[in-house]
C-alpha positions as CSV (number, residue, x, y, z in Angstrom):
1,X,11.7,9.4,15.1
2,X,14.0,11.6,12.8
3,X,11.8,12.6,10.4
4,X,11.8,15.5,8.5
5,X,8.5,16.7,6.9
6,X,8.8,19.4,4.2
7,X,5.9,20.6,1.8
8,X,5.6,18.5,-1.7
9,X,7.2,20.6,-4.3
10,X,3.8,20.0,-6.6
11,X,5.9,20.9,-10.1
12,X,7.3,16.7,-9.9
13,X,5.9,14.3,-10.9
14,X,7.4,11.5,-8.7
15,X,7.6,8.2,-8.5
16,X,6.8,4.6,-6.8
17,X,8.1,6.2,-3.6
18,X,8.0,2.2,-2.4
19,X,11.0,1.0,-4.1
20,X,13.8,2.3,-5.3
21,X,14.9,4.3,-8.6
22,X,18.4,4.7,-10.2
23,X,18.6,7.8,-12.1
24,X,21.8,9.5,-13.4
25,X,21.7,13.1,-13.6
26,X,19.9,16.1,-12.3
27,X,17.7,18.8,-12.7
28,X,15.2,18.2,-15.6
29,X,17.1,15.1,-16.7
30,X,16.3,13.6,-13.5
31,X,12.5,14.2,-13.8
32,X,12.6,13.2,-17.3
33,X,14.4,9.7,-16.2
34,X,12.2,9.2,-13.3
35,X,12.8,10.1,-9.8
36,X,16.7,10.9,-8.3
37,X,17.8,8.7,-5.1
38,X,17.9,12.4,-3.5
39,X,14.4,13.0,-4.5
40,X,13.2,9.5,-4.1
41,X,14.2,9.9,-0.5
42,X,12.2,13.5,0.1
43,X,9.1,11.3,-0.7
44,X,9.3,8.4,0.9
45,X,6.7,9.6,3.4
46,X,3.8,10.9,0.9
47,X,0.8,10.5,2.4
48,X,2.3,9.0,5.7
49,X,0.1,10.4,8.2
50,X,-3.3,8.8,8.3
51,X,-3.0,5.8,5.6
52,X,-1.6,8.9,3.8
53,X,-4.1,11.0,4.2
54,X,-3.2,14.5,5.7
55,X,0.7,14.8,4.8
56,X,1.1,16.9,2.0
57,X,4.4,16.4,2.9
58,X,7.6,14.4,1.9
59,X,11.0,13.5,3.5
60,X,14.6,14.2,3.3
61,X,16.7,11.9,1.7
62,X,16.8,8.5,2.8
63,X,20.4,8.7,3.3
64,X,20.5,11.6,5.2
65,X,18.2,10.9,7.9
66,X,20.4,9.1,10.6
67,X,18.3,8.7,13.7
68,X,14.9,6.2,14.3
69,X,13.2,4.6,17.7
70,X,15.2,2.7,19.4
71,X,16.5,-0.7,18.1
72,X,15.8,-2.1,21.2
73,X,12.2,-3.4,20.3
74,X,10.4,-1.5,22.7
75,X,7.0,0.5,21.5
76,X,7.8,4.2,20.7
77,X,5.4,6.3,20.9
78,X,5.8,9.7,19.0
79,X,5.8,12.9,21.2
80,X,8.3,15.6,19.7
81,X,8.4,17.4,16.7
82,X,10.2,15.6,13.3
83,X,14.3,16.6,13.4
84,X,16.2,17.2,10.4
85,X,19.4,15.3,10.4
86,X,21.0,18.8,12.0
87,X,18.5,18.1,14.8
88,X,16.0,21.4,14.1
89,X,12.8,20.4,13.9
90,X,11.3,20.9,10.4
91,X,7.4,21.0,10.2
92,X,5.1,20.9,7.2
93,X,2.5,23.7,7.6
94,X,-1.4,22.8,7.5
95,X,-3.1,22.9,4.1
96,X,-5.2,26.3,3.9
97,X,-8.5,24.8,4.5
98,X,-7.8,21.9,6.3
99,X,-10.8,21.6,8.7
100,X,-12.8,18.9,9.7
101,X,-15.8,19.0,11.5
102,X,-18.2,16.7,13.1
103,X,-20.5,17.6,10.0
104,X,-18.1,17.0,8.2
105,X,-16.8,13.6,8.5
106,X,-14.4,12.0,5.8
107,X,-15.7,8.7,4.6
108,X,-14.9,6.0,2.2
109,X,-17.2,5.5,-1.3
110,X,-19.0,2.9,-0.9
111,X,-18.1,-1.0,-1.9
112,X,-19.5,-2.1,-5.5
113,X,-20.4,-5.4,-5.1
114,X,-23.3,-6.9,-3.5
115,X,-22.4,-8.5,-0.2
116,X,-22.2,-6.6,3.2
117,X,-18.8,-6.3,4.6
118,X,-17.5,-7.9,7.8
119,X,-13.9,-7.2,9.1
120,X,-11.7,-8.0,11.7
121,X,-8.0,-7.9,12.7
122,X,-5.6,-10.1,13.5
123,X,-2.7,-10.5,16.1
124,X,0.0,-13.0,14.6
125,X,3.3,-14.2,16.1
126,X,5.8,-15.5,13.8
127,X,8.3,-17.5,16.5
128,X,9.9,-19.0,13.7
129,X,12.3,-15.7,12.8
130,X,13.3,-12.7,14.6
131,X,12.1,-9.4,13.7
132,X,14.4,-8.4,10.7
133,X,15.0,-4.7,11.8
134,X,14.6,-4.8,15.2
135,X,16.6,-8.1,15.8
136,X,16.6,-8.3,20.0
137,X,12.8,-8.6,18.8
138,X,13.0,-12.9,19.0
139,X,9.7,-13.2,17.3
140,X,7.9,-11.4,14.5
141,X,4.8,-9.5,15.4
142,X,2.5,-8.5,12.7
143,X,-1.2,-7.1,12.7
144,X,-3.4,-8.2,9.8
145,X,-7.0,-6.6,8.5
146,X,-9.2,-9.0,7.3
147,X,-12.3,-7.9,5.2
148,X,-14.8,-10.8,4.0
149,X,-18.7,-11.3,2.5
150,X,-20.7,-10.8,5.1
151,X,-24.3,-12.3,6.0
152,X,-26.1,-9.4,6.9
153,X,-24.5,-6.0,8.0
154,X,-23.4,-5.6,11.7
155,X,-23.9,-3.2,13.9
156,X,-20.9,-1.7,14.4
157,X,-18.9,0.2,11.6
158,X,-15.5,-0.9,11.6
159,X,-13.0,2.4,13.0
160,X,-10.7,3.3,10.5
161,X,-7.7,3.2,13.0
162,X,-7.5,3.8,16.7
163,X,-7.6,6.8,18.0
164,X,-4.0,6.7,19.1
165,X,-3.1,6.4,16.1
166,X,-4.5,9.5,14.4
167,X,-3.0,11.4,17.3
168,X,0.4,9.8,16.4
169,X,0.4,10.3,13.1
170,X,-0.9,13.4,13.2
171,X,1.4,14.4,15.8
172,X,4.2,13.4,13.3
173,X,3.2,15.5,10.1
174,X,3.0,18.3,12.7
175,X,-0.9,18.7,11.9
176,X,-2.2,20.2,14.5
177,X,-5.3,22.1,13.0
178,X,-7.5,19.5,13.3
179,X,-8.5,17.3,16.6
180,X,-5.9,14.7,17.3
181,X,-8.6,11.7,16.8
182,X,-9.8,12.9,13.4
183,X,-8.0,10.4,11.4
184,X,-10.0,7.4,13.6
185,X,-13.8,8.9,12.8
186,X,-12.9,8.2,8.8
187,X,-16.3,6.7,7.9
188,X,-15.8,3.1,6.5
189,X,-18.1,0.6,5.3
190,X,-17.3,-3.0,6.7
191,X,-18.6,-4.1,10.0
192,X,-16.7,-5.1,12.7
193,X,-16.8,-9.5,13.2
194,X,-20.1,-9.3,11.3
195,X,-20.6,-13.0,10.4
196,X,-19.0,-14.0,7.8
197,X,-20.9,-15.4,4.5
198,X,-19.5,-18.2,2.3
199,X,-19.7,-22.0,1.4
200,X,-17.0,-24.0,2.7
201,X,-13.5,-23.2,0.6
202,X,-15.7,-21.1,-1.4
203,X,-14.3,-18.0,-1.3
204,X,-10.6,-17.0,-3.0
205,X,-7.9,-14.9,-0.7
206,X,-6.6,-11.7,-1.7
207,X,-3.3,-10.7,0.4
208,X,-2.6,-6.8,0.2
209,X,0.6,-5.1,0.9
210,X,1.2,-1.2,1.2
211,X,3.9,0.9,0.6
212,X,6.6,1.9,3.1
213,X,5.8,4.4,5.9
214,X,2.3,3.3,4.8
215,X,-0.4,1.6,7.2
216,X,-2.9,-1.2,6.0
217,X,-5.5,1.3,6.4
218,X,-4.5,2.7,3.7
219,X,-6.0,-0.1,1.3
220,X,-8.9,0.4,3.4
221,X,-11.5,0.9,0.3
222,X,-9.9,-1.5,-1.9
223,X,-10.2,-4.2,0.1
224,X,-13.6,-3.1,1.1
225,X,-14.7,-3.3,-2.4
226,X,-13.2,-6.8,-3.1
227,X,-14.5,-8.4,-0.5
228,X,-18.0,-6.9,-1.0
229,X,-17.8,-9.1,-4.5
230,X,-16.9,-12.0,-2.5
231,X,-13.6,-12.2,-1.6
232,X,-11.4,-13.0,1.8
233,X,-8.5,-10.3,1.7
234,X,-5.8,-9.9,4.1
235,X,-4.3,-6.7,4.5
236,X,-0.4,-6.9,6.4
237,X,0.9,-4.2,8.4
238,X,4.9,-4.8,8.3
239,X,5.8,-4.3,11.5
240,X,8.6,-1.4,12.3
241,X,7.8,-0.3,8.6
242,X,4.9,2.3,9.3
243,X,4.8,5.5,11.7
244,X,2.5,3.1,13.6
245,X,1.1,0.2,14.7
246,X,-0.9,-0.8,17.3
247,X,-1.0,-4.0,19.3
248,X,-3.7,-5.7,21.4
249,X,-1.5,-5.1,24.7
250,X,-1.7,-1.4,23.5
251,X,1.5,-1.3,22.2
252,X,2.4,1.4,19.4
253,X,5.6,0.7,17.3
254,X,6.8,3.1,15.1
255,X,9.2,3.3,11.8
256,X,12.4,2.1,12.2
257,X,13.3,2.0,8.8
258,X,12.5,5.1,8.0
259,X,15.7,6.6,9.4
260,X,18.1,3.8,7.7
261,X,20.1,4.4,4.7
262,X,18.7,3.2,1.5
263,X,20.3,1.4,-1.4
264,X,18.9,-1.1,-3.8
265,X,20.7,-4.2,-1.1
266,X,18.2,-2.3,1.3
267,X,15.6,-2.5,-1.0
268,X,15.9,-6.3,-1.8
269,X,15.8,-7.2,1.8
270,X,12.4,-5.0,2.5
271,X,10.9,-6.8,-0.3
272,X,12.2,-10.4,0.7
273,X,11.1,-9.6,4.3
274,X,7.5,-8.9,3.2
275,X,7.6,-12.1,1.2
276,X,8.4,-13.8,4.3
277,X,5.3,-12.0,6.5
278,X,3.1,-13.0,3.4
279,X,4.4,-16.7,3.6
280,X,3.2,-16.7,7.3
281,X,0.2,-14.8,7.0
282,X,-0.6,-18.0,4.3
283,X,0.2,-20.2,6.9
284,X,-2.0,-18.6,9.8
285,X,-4.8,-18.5,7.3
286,X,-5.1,-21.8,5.8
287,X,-2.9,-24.3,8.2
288,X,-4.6,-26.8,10.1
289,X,-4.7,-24.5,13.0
290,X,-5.8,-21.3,11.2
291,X,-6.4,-18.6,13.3
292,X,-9.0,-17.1,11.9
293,X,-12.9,-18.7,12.7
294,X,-14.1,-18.3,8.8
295,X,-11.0,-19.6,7.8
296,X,-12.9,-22.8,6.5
297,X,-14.2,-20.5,3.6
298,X,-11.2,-19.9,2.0
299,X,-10.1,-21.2,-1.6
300,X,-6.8,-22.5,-1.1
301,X,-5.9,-22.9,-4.4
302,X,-7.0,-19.3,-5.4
303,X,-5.2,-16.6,-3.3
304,X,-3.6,-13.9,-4.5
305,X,-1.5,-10.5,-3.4
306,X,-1.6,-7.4,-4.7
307,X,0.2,-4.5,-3.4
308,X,1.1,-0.8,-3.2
309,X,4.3,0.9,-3.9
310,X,7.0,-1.0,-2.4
311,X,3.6,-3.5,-1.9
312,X,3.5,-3.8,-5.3
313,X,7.2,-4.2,-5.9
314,X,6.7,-6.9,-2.7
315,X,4.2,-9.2,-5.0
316,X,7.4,-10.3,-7.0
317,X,9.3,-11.7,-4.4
318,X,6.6,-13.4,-3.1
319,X,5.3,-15.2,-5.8
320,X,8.9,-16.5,-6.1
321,X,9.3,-17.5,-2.6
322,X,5.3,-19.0,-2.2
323,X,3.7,-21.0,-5.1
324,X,0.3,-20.9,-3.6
325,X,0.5,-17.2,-4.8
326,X,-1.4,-17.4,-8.1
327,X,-1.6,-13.8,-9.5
328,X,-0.2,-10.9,-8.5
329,X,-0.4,-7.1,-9.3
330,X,2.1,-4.3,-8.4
331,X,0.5,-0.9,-8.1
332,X,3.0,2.1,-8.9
333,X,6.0,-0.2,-7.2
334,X,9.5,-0.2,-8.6
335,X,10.7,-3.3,-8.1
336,X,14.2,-4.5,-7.4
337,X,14.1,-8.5,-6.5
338,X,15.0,-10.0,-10.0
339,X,12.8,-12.8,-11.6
340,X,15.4,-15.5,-12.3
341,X,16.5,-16.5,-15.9
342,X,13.4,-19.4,-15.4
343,X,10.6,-16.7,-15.4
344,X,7.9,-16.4,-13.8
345,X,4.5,-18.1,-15.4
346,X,1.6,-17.2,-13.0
347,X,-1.0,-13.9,-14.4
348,X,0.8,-10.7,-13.4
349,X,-0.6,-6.8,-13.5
350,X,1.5,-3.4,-13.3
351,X,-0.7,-0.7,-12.8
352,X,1.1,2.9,-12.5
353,X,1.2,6.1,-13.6
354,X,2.5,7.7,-16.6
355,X,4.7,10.0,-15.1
356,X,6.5,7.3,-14.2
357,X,6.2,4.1,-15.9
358,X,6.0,5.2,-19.6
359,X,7.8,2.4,-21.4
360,X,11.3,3.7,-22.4
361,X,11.4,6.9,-20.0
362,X,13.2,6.2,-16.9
363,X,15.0,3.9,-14.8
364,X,11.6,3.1,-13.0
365,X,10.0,2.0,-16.2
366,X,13.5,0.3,-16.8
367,X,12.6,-2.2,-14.0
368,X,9.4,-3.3,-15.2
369,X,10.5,-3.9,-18.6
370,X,13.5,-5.7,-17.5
371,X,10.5,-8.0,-15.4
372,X,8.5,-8.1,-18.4
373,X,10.7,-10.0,-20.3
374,X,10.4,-12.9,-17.4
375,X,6.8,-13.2,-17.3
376,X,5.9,-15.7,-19.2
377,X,2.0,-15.9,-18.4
378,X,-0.7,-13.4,-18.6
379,X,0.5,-9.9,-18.4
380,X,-0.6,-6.5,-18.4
381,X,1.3,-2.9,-18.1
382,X,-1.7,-0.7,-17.3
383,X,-1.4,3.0,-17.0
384,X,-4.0,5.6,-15.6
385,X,-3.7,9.2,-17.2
386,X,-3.3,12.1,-14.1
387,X,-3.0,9.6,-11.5
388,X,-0.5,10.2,-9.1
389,X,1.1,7.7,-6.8
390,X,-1.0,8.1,-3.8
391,X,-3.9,8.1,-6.6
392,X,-4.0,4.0,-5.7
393,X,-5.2,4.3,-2.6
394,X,-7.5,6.2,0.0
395,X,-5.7,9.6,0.0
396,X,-7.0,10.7,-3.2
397,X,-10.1,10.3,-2.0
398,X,-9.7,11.3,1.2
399,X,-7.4,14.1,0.6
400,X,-10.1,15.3,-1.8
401,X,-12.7,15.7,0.7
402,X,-10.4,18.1,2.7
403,X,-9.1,19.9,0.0
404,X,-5.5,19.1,0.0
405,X,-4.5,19.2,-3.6
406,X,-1.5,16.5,-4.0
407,X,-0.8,17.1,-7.4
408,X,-3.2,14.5,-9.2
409,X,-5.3,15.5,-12.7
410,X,-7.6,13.1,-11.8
411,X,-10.2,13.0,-9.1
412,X,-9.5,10.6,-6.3
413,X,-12.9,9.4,-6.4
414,X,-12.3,8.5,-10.1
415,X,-8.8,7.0,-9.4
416,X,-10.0,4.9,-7.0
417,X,-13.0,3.4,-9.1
418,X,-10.8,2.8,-11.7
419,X,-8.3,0.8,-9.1
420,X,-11.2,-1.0,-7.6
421,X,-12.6,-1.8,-11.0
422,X,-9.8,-2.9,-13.0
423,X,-8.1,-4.7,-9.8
424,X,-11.1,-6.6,-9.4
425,X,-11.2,-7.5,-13.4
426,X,-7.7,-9.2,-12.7
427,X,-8.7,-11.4,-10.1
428,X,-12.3,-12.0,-11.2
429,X,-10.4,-13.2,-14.7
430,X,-7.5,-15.8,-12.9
431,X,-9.0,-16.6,-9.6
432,X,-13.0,-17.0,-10.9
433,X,-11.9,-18.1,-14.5
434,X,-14.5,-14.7,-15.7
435,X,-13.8,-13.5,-18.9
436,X,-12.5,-10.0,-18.8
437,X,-12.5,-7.9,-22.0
438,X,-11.6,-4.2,-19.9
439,X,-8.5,-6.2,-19.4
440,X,-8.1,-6.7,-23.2
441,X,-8.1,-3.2,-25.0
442,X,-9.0,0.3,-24.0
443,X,-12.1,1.0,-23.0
444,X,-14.6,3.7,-23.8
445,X,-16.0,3.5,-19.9
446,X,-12.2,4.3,-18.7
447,X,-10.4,6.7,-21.0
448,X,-8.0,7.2,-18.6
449,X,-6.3,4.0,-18.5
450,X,-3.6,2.8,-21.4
451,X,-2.7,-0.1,-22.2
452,X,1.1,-0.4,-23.2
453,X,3.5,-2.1,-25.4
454,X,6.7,-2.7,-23.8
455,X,8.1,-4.2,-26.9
456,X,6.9,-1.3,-28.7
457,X,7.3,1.7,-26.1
458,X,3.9,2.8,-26.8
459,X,0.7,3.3,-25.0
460,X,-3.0,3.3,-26.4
């Protein structure tokens, strides 16, 4: 696949690895400013193996890393060691400790909200458009989560990805201390096509996104929290963006992207090409054919997207290509699709890290600022004190339970209750019309999160 895995240098503090950032200089200037295109590209694949969860590891630069599967469109499936560009293989050595045992299982904290959780996945076929990085690919594939209310829990715990997949991921961070199928034993709390609860178009939609490299797995407890308060969400694997995929035919494709050049054009057509996927993933939801038997319960006129990483930096463009998209939050993405001079007037969140997106410190805050001037609805700039950017989603947790330290100065368990929490608070407040005071001023409950001033470049 041509990717080369080294250990995280844990003195950065880096950025939205999901989009890209512009920063002039070097050394401590760099850091200072943000994140380097050379050092941007070293962490593209953060948390890669296992929704993120096992690779304490980061790439090469983007630009250097010149091979990928085949652009043929056939499955890959991964069975040699990461290559430099040189073509030595590189491998990230096991964390000390890393052991996993059958008493010993990871597991996901449990959803807050009162409803059991059903989910199932769909296969989707968009004939419309060829694949846009694999173009002898006539159609695009995509595989979607959902997660829903459910009537009663099943019984069946929903895996948290096939075992294939943990073996390929795995196999790709060079972790080989643990069994190959550890990854797919990740205790969850959803059950699979429990029946799903709801009066008819009762229920708002929720579209998630994750960052490059990055499975929908990884968004795993998020979205199992949302829909335990009573929400449809839809989680989008982008096809030929992730070290893998699976199919119903058993297919596995794998990351062609990750071994093509980056620069902000690059950028720009990743995120318009996830606005298209959302678009269709609309469509096969709530068209007069939906393909999806709870479909009925769906709120059309409240669905929303939130995302992670280049995700996040994804909800832009698609609020601008797909009006039925009514609020939108970017976690930890620096975005790169412009909002036009007309603005943008729908409810929009950035949640992020300090490190990063401190107003006035760095080309990566630079974009958000430069966005923040063309919202012209509800808006917040949120950020959460220690979090790093893998603090978002499952690896903190998960990573925590193993022992892996990933450089956060927060716990992941905290992390992700503050995600779930203040996430939910967003859509509760624009999709249920609930008033939201956590969203209003800091909170006592959650010290950790700061509300800023772009105006002011300051942070309380």
């Amino acid at each position: 696949m041509g990717h080369v895995t080294e250990p995280v240098d844990r003195r950065r503090r880096y950025g939205g690895a999901g989009a890209p950032v512009h920063a002039a200089g070097g050394g401590a200037a760099a850091i200072k400013r943000g994140v380097s295109w050379s050092e941007r590209g070293r962490i593209l694949r953060v948390g890669v193996v296992a929704a993120g969860l096992l690779a304490s590891v980061a790439t090469t630069s983007a630009a250097s890393a010149q091979s990928g599967p085949a652009a043929s469109g056939a499955a890959v499936s991964v069975s040699a060691p990461a290559a430099s560009a040189s073509g030595a293989a590189v491998s990230a050595p096991a964390s000390a400790g890393l052991s996993v045992t059958s008493s010993n299982t990871l597991y996901l904290p449990k959803p807050t909200g009162s409803h059991p959780v059903g989910t199932t996945s769909l296969y989707l076929k968009d004939t419309s458009r060829p694949d846009p990085w694999v173009p002898s690919v006539k159609v695009r594939e995509l595989m979607v989560s959902l997660w829903y209310p459910a009537k009663s829990p099943g019984r069946k715990r929903a895996p948290y990805m096939t075992a294939k997949e943990s073996e390929l991921l795995l196999k790709s961070g060079k972790i080989t201390s643990v069994p190959p199928d550890t990854l797919s034993k990740t205790r969850t709390n959803a059950f699979t096509d429990a029946d799903p609860a709801g009066r008819k178009h009762g229920l708002p939609l929720v579209v998630l996104s994750p960052g490059h490299t990055k499975p929908r797995t990884e968004l795993t407890a998020l979205a199992e929290d949302l829909a335990s308060r009573g929400y449809v969400v839809a989680a989008i694997d982008h096809t030929y963006e992730n070290v893998a995929t699976t199919f119903p035919d058993g297919r596995v494709t794998t990351c062609v992207t990750c071994g093509i050049a980056k620069n902000p054009a690059w950028w720009e057509k990743l995120a318009r090409s996830r606005a298209a996927d959302v678009s269709f993933v609309l469509d096969q939801l709530t068209g007069s054919h939906p393909k999806w038997k709870g479909a009925r319960l769906v709120d059309t006129s409240r669905i929303a997207m939130a995302g992670h990483s280049a995700g996040g930096a994804s909800a832009i463009a698609a609020m601008l290509k797909d009006s039925r998209i009514r609020a939108g939050i970017d976690i930890d993405g620096t975005t790169e699709v412009r909002i036009p001079d007309s603005g943008l007037a729908r409810p929009f969140l950035f949640l992020g890290k300090p490190a990063t997106y401190t107003p006035g410190e760095g080309d990566a805050a630079a974009t958000w600022e430069r966005d923040w001037k063309q919202l012209n609805g509800w808006k917040r700039w949120l950020l959460v004190t220690g979090a790093e950017h893998t603090s978002f989603t499952d690896l903190g947790v998960l990573a925590d339970q193993i022992g892996i330290d990933l450089g956060a100065d927060i716990p992941g368990v905290r992390a992700m209750d503050i995600t779930r929490r203040y996430v939910a608070a967003f859509f509760d407040l624009h999709l249920r019309k609930r008033s939201q005071p956590l969203l209003d001023k800091p909170s006592a409950r959650y010290p950790e999160v700061k509300h800023c001033s772009p105006e002011t470049r300051t942070c309380r």
